[in-house]
PLY file of the C-alpha trace (Angstrom):
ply
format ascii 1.0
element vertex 187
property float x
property float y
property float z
element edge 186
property int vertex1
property int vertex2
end_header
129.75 72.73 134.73
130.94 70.49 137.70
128.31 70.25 140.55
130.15 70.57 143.84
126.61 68.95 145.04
123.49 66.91 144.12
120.37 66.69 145.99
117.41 64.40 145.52
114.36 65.61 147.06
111.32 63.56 147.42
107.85 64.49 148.39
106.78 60.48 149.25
103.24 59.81 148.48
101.08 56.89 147.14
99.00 58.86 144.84
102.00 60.98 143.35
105.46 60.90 144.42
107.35 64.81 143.88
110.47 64.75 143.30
113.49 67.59 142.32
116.89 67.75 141.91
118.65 70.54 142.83
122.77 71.14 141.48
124.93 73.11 143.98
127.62 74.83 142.02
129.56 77.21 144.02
127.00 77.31 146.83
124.74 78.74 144.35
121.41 76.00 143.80
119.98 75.17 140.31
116.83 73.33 139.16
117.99 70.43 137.38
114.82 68.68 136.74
111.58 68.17 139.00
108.87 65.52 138.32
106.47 63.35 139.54
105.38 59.87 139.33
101.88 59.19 138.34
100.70 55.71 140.88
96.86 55.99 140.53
97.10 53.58 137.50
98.60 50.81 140.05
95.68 49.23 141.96
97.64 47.13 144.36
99.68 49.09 146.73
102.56 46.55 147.31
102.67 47.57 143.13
103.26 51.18 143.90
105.99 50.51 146.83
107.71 48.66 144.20
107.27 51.93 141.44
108.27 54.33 143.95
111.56 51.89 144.74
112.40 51.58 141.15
111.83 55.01 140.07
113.74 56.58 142.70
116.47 53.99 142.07
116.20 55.01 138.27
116.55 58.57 139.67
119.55 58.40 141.28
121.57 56.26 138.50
120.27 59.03 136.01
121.39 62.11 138.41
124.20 60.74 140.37
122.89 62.36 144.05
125.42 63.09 146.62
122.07 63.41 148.99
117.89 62.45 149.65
116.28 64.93 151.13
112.78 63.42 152.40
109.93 64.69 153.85
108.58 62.97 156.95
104.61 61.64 156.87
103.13 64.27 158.92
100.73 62.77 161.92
97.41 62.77 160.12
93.65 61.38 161.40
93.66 58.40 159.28
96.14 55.49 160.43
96.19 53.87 157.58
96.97 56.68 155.01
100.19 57.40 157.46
100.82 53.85 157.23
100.55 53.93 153.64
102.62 57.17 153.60
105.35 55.31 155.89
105.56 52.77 153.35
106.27 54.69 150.19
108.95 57.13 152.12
110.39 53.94 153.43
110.66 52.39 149.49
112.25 55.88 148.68
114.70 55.75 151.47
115.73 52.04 151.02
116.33 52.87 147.18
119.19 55.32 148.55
120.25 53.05 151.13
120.76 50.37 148.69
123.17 53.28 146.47
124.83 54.57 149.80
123.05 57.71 149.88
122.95 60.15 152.90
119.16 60.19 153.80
117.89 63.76 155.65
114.24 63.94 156.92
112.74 66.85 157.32
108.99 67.97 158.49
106.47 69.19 156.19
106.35 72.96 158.75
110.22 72.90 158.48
110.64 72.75 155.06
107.47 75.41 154.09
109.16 77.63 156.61
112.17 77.49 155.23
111.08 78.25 151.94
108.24 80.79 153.05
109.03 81.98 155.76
105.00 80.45 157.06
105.02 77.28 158.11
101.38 77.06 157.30
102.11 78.00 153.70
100.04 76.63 151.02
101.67 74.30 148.61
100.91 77.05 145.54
103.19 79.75 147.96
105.77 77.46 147.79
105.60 76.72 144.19
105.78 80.33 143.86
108.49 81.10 146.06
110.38 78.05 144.22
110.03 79.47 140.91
111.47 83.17 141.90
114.36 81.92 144.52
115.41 79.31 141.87
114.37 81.28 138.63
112.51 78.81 136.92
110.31 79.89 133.60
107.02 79.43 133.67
107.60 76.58 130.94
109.27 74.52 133.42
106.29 74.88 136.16
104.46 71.33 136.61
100.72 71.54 137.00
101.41 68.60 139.70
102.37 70.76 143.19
104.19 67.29 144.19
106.79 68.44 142.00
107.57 71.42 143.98
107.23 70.07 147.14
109.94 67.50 146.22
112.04 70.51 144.82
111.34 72.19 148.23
112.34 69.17 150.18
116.27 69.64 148.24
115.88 73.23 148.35
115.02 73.19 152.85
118.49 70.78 152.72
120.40 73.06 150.73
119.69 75.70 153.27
119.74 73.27 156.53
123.25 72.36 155.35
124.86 75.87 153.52
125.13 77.54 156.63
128.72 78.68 158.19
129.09 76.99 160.92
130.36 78.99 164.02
132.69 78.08 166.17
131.47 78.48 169.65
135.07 79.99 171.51
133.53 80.99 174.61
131.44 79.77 177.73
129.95 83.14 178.74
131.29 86.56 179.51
133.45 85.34 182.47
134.97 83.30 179.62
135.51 85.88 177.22
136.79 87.97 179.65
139.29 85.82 180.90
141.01 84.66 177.38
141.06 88.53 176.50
142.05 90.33 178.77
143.69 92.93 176.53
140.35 94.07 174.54
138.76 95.03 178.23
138.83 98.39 178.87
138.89 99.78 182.61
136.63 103.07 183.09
0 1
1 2
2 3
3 4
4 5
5 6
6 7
7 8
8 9
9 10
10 11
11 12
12 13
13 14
14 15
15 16
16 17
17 18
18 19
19 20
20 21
21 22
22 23
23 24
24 25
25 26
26 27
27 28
28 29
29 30
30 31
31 32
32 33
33 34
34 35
35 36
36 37
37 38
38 39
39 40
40 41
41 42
42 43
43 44
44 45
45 46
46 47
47 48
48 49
49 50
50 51
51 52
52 53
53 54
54 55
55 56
56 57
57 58
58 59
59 60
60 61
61 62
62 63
63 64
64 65
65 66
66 67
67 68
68 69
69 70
70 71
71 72
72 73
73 74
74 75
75 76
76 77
77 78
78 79
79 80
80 81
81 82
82 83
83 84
84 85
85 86
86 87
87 88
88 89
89 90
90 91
91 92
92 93
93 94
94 95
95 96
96 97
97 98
98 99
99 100
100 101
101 102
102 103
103 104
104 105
105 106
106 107
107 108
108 109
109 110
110 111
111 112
112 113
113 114
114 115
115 116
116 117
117 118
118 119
119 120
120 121
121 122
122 123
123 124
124 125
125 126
126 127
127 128
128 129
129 130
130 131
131 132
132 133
133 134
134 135
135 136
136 137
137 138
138 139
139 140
140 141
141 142
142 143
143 144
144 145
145 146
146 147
147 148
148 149
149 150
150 151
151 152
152 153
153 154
154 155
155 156
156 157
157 158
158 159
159 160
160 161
161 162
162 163
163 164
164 165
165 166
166 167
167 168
168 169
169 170
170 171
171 172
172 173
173 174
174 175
175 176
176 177
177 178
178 179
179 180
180 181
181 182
182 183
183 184
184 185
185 186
């Protein structure tokens, strides 16, 4: 099978970093893996910046992505967790900027909309939407919802970017009117 596309899409954390990868065959999306990366163990969190940099790197040598899809820190309370946050989608993006890599960002209400339908969604909806849209066994479910909120992050770009574009032809009715006049009936 030849993937017409590859998507990376990371859920950026400094706890646990989701991540999926979706294949694009004939504008028809497949799981090809989904994971996380464990960074509790670290203690220092220049040590986890680094992680999240090399895993994602390792990531994209292993799956060849044509495109990250990331999701932006939403604006939280606590400064320093977004600052924290900032840091580890920055390491993410800078390992596809250092491999050419289209980056995409998209917001955590876009992308549980797009999958739910809810932009409020809980992280266990999307999971569950995930697994039916993408018809993924229950084997293949991680206990870890960071996994599915980096599959949804490739899954919202799939969407964002499968969609015919129309060509806009006409200003207005006036418009329309004027560059057809033949399909204008007179009463």
């Amino acid at each position: 099978m030849t993937a017409n596309r590859i998507i990376l899409g990371i859920d950026p954390g400094t706890i646990i970093m989701g991540y999926g990868v979706l294949v694009i065959d004939e504008r028809k999306p497949h799981l090809e893996t989904m994971g996380v990366l464990q960074l509790d163990k670290f203690a220092d969190h220049y040590l986890r910046i680094r992680r999240i940099h090399e895993r994602v790197l390792s990531l994209i040598e292993e799956y060849l992505p044509d495109e990250l899809a990331i999701e932006a820190p939403f604006y939280g309370k606590n400064v320093q967790s977004m600052l924290k946050l900032g840091r580890a989608q920055g390491a993410a993006i800078s390992a596809a900027l250092s491999r050419d890599i289209p980056i995409f960002e998209y917001a955590p209400l876009k992308v549980k909309m797009a999958i739910t339908g809810n932009g409020r969604a809980a992280k266990e909806q999307v999971a569950g939407m995930l697994q039916h849209i993408l018809h993924i066994p229950d084997v293949n479910m991680l206990p870890q919802l960071d996994a599915t909120d980096g599959l949804a992050v490739a899954y919202c770009h799939f969407l964002q970017t499968s969609r015919p574009t129309i060509k806009k032809s006409y200003s207005g009715w006036k418009d329309f009117i004027a560059k057809n006049p033949s399909k204008i009936r007179n009463s």
